[in-house]
C-alpha positions, 0 to 999 in steps of 0.5 A, a space after each residue: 593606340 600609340 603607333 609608330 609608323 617608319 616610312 610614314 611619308 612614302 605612298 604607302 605609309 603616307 595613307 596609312 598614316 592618314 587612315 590611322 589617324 581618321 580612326 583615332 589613333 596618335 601617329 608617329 612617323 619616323 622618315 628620312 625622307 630619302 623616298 617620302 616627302 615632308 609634303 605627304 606627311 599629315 600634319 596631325 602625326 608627329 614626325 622625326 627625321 632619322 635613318 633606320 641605319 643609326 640605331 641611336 636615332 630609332 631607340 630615340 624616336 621610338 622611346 619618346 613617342 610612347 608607340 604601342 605598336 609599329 607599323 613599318 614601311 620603310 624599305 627600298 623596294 626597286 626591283 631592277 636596281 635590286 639586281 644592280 646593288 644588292 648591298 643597297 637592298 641589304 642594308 637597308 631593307 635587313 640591317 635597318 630592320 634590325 636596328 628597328 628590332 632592337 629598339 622595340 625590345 629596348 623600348 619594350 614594344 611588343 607588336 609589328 605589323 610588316 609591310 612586306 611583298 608577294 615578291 618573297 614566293 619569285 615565280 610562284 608554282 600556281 596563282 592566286 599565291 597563298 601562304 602555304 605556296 614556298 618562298 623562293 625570292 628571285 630578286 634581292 628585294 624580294 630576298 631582303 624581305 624574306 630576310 626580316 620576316 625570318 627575323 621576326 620570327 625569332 624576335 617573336 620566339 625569344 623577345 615576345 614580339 608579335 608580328 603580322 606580316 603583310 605580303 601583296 603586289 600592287 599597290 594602287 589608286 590614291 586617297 583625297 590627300 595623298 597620292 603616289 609620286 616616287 623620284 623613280 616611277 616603275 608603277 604602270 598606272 602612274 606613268 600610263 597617267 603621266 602620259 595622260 597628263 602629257 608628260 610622256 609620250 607613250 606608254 611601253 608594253 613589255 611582252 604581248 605574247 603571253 599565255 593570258 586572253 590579250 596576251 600582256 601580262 596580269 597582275 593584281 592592283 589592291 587600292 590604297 585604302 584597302 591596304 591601309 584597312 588591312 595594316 589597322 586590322 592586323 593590329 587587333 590580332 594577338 598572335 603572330 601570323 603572315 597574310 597574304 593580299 589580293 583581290 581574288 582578281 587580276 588585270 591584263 597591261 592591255 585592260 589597265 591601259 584601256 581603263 586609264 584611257 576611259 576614266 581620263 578621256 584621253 588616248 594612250 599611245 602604246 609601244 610595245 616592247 619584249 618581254 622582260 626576263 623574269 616577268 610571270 605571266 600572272 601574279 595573283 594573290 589570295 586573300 582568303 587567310 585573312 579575310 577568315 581571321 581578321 574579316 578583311 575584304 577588298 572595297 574596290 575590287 575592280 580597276 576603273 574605281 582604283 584608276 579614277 581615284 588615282 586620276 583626281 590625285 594627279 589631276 589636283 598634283 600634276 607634279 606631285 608633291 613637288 607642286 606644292 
């Protein structure tokens, strides 16, 4: 198949990319770069340069690459700078998704599948976070998300675009190629490894008195390639629906912290800080949806393995992809 991939040189998108184009599939990836890197790009995917917010840009790329399908990626996604420009997060993550809309129903492109977040439940009721849970976003991030999958749902009603919606947390580990390197890093994992690498000096701990068993917060890491498996499921699906994706597990700050220093064989230095307004104390997310309709089931269901693939990466692009 045909697919069109926005944000095809960020993390997420980058292995996507790679993993659609193992399976067989011609890949067309639509960037501005802003987040992705040129160096992330696989050089058998074409590529286009262009901004979700220019409608003519989009219409055009989409147009010429024939795409049965769209798979699509890119948004900001800061949680913090969320909260300090909103209209930033609107913008783009609503108005350029919009822009995506129209130009699949001027092209004629019936099918999406939406990279969206478990940040759309806030602070959920009860973990593991199914999809019958309400969608209460405490962010604007998590609300801009909320935004176009309510969107899609009309696209769907009075255009026939069907859409699959995937929502999980975490997002970590890497691939032989591509790796994770975002200009600002918020993710635990690389930074607890830029530490590792010696280019930080510490690793800070936001809260150690939560109600879990070492008292830090637990979250659910989903290895990159296990995510990249579930957006190629979605495809095969013929109706719409909205997924949720975890690895029925979780990890403690304290248990990540502890597992990078084993794989990387290198002590991490700790400080630990307050807690962070707003950070549940666990965020789990359950996969039992899909892996009874579409048969997906997470490969790497501990952390060591998603660590140690992340490490290799590192290790081979200490700078990122800016070492290239």
């Amino acid at each position: 198949m045909k697919i069109f991939v926005t944000g095809g040189a960020g993390y997420i998108g980058s292995i996507c990319v790679e993993e659609l184009l193992n399976a067989g599939h011609e890949v067309t990836v639509f960037d501005n770069l802003s987040e992705g890197h040129r160096a992330a790009l696989d050089p058998r995917a074409e590529f286009f340069e262009g901004n979700l917010d220019n409608p003519g840009e989009i219409t055009t790329a989409l147009a010429k690459s024939g795409a049965l399908a769209v798979m699509h990626f890119a948004a900001n996604a800061l949680v913090g700078e969320s909260m300090t420009n909103p209209v930033k997060y609107f913008r783009n993550n609503v108005t350029g998704g919009l822009h995506l809309l129209e130009a699949m129903v001027s092209c004629g492109v019936k099918k999406i599948v939406f990279s969206s977040t478990c940040a759309t439940f806030g602070t959920p009721d009860r973990v593991p976070i199914d999809e019958s849970l309400p969608q209460r976003p405490i962010n604007p991030y998590g609300e801009s998300k909320l935004m176009f999958e309510q969107m899609l749902r009309w696209f769907d009603e009075i255009h026939g675009v069907k859409y699959v919606v995937l929502r999980y947390f975490n997002a970590a580990g890497a691939s032989a190629r591509f790796g994770e390197d975002h200009r600002i890093e918020t993710h635990l994992i690389p930074n607890i490894l830029k530490v590792a690498l010696g280019q930080k000096k510490d690793v800070s701990i936001f809260g150690t008195d939560y109600p879990t068993p070492d008292g830090t917060c637990i979250r659910d890491y989903i290895h990159i390639l296990d995510l990249a498996q579930a957006h190629m499921l979605a495809l095969s699906a013929t109706d719409s629906a909205k997924y949720n994706l975890g690895t029925g597990g979780g990890t403690s700050v304290r248990e990540v912290i502890a597992t990078c220093e084993k794989v990387t064989g290198r002590s991490i230095p700790v400080v630990e800080q307050p807690r962070r307004s707003g950070d549940p104390a666990r965020l789990i997310a359950s996969s039992d949806k899909i892996h009874r309709e579409l048969g997906w089931t997470p490969k790497f269901q501990a952390i060591e393995p998603i660590i140690e693939s992340a490490w290799k990466w590192h290790l081979a692009h200490p700078h990122g992809y800016q070492g290239n």
